[in-house]
LOLO-369387 format. One record per residue: x negated, z negated, y negated of N, C-alpha, C in turn. Coordinates in nm, 2 decimals, padded with zeros to 4 digits. Layout:
REM residues N
(node (X Z Y) (X Z Y) (X Z Y))
...
//
This chain:
REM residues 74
(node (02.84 02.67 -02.44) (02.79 02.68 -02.31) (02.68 02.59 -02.28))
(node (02.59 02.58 -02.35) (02.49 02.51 -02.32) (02.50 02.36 -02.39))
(node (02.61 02.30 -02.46) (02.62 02.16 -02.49) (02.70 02.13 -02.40))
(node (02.74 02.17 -02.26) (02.83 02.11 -02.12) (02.68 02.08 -02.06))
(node (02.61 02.15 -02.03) (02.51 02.16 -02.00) (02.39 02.01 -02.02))
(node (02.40 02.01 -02.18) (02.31 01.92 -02.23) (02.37 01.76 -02.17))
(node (02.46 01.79 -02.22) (02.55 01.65 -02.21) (02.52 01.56 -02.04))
(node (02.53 01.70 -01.94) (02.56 01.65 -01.80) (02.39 01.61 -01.73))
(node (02.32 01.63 -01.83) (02.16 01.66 -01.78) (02.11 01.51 -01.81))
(node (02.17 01.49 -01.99) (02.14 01.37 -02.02) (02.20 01.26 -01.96))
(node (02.33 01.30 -01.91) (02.41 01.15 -01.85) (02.31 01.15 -01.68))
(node (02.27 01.27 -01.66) (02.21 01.22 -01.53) (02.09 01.13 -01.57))
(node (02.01 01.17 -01.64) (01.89 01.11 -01.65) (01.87 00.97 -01.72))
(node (02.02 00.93 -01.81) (01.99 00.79 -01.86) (02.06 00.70 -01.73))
(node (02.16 00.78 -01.62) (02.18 00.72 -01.48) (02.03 00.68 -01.41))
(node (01.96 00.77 -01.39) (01.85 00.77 -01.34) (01.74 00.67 -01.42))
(node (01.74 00.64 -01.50) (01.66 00.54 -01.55) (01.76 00.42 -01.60))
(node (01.90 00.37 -01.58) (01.91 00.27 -01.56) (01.92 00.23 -01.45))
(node (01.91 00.30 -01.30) (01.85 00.24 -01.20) (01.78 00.22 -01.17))
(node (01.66 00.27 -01.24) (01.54 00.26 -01.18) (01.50 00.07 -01.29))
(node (01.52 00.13 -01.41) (01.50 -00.04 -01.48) (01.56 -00.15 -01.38))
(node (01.68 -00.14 -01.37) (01.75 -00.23 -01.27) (01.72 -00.24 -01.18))
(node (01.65 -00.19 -01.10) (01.57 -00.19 -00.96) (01.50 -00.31 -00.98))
(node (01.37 -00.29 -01.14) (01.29 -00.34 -01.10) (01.26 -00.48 -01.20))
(node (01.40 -00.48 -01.23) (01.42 -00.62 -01.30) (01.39 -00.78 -01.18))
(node (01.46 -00.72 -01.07) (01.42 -00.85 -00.97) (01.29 -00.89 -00.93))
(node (01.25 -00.77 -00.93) (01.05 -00.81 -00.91) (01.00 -00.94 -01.04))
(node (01.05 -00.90 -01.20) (00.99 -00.97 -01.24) (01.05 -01.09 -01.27))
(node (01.12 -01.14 -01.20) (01.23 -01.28 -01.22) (01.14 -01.33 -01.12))
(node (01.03 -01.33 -01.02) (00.99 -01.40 -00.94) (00.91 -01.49 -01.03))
(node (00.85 -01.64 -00.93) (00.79 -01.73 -00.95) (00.64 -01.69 -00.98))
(node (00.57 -01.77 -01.04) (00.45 -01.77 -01.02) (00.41 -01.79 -00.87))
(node (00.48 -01.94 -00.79) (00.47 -01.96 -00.70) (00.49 -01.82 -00.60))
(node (00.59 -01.77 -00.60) (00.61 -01.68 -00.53) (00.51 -01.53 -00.51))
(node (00.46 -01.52 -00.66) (00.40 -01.43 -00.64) (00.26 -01.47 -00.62))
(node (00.21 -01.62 -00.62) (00.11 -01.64 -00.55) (00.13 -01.64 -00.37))
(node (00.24 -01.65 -00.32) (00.23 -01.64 -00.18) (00.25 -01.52 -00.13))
(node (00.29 -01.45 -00.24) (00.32 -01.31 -00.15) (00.15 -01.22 -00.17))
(node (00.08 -01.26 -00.28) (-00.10 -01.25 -00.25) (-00.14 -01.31 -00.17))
(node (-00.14 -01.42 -00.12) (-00.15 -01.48 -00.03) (-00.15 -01.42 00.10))
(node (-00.03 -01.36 00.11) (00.05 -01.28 00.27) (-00.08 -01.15 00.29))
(node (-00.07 -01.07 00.13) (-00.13 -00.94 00.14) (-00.29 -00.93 00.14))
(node (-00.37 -01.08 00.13) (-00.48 -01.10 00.11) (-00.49 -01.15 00.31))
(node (-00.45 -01.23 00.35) (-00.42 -01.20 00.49) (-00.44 -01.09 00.57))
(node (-00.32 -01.00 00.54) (-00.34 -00.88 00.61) (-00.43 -00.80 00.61))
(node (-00.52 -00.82 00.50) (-00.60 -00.74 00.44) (-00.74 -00.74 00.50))
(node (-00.78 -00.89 00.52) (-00.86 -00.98 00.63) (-00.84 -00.91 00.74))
(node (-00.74 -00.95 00.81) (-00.68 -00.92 00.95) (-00.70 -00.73 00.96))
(node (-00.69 -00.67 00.90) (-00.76 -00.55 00.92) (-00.89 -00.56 00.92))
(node (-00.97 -00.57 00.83) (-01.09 -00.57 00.79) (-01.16 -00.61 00.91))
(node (-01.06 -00.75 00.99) (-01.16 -00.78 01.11) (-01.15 -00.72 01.24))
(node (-01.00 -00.61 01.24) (-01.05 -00.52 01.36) (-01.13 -00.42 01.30))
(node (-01.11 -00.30 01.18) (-01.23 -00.26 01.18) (-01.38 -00.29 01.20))
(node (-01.36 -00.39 01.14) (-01.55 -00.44 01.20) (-01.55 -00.47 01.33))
(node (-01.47 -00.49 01.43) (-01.53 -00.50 01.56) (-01.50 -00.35 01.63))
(node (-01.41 -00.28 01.55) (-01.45 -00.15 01.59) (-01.57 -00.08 01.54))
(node (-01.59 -00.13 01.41) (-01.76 -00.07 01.42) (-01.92 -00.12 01.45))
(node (-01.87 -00.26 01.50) (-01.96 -00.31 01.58) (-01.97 -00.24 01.72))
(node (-01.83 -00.22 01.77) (-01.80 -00.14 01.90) (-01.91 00.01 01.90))
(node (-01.85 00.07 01.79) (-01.93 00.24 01.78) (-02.11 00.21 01.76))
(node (-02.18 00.11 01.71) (-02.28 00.06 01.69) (-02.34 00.04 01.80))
(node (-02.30 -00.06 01.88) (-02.32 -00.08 02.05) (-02.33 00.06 02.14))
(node (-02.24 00.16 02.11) (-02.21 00.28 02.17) (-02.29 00.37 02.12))
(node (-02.34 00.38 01.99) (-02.51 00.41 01.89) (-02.61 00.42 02.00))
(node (-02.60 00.30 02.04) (-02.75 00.24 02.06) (-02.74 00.23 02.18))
(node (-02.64 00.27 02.25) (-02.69 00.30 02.42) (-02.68 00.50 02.42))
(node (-02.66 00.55 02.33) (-02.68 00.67 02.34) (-02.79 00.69 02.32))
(node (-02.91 00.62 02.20) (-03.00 00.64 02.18) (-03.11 00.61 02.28))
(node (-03.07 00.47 02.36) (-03.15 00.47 02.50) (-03.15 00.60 02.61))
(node (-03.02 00.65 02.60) (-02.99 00.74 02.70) (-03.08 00.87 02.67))
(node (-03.05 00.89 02.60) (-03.11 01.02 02.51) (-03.29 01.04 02.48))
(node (-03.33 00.92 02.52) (-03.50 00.91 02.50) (-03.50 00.85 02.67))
(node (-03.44 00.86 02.76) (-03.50 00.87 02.90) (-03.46 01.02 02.94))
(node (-03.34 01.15 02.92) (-03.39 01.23 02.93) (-03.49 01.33 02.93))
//
């Protein structure tokens, strides 16, 4: 009873890990080249956030500092 069992648990799991190896065989067939541009892309985006947050917290700073005026003429 329990060697039907073993059998069908192990066939799942060496399924499950030969697609997962296989998955991630194509990631490492890339270029140097390629994997320098796709740093490239994510070093980008990464910028491109970074510079709306800072003008959003330049924004809340500005909005600081007229509350603080506001708040010392009451």
């Amino acid at each position: 009873m329990k060697t039907p069992l073993f059998l069908v648990l192990s066939a799942a799991a060496l399924l499950a890990l030969g697609s997962t190896l296989h998955a991630q065989a194509p990631a490492a067939a890339k270029s140097p080249q390629q994997i320098l541009q796709a740093m490239k892309l994510k070093n980008q985006e990464l910028l491109e956030k970074q510079a709306v947050t800072l003008q959003k917290l330049e924004e809340l700073e500005k909005d600081a500092e007229q509350l603080k005026i506001f708040g010392k003429r009451s």
